[in-house]
C-alpha positions as semicolon CSV with decimal commas, in nm:
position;residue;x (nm);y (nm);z (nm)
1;X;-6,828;-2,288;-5,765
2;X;-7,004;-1,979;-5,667
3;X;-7,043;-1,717;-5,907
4;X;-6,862;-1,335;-5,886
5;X;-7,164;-1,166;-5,789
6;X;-7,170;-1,441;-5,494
7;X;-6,835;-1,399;-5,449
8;X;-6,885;-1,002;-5,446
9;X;-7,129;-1,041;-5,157
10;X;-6,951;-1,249;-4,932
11;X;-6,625;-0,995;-4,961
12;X;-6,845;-0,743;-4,887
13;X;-7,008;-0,916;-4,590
14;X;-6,659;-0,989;-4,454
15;X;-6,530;-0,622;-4,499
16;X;-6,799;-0,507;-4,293
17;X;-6,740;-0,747;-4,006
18;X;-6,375;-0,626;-4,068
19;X;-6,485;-0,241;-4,014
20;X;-6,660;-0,307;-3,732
21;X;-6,421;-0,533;-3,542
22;X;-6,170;-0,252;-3,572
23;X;-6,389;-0,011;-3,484
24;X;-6,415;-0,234;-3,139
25;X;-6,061;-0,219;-3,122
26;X;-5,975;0,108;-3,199
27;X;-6,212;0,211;-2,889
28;X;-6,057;-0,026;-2,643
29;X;-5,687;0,076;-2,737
30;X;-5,823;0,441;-2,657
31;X;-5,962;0,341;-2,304
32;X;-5,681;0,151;-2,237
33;X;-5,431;0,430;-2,363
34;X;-5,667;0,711;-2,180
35;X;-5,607;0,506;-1,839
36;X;-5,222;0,492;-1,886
37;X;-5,192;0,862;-1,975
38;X;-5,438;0,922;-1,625
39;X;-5,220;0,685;-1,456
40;X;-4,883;0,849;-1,537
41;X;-5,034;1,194;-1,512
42;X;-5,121;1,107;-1,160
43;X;-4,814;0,937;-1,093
44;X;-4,602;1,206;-1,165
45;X;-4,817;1,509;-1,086
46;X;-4,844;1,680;-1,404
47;X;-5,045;1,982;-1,416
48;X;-5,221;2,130;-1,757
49;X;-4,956;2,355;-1,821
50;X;-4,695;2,085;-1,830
51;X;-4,925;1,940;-2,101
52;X;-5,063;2,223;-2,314
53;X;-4,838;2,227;-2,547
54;X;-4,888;1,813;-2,609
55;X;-5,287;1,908;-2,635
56;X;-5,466;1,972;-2,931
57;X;-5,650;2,308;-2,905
58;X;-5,899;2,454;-3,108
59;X;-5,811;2,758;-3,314
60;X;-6,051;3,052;-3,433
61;X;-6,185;3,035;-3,737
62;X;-6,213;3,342;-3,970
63;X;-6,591;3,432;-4,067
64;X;-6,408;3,640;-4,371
65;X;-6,115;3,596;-4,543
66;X;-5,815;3,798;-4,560
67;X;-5,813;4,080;-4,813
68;X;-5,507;4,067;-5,074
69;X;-5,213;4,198;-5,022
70;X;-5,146;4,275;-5,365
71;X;-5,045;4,641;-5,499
72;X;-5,151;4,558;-5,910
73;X;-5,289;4,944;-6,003
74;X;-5,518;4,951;-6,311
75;X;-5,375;5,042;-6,639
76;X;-5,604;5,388;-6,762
């Protein structure tokens, strides 16, 4: 019987071949998906703005944040 620190190891060993095997498939699906989505786009001759609003897009980033909108006065 092997011990738990054996045991340990070989879990271990398998999660990792785990990780990467769906790390394989995770990239195929996306080719595979990519080609559909060219393949339809082509079919059907959508342009970018038939698609921007399905697109991610990046959004500006403040370099400072807002200043409070609160109206507390001091107490003198």
């Amino acid at each position: 019987m092997a011990t738990a620190t054996e045991q340990l190891a070989h879990a271990q060993k398998q999660q990792a071949e785990l990780a990467a095997q769906i790390e394989a498939l995770l990239k195929q699906t996306r080719d595979e998906d990519l080609a559909t989505a060219k393949r339809v786009i082509k079919a059907h001759g959508f342009t970018a703005s038939d698609l921007k609003p399905e697109l991610k897009t990046r959004t500006a980033s403040r370099s400072t944040p807002r200043k409070s909108t609160s109206t507390r006065r001091k107490k003198s």
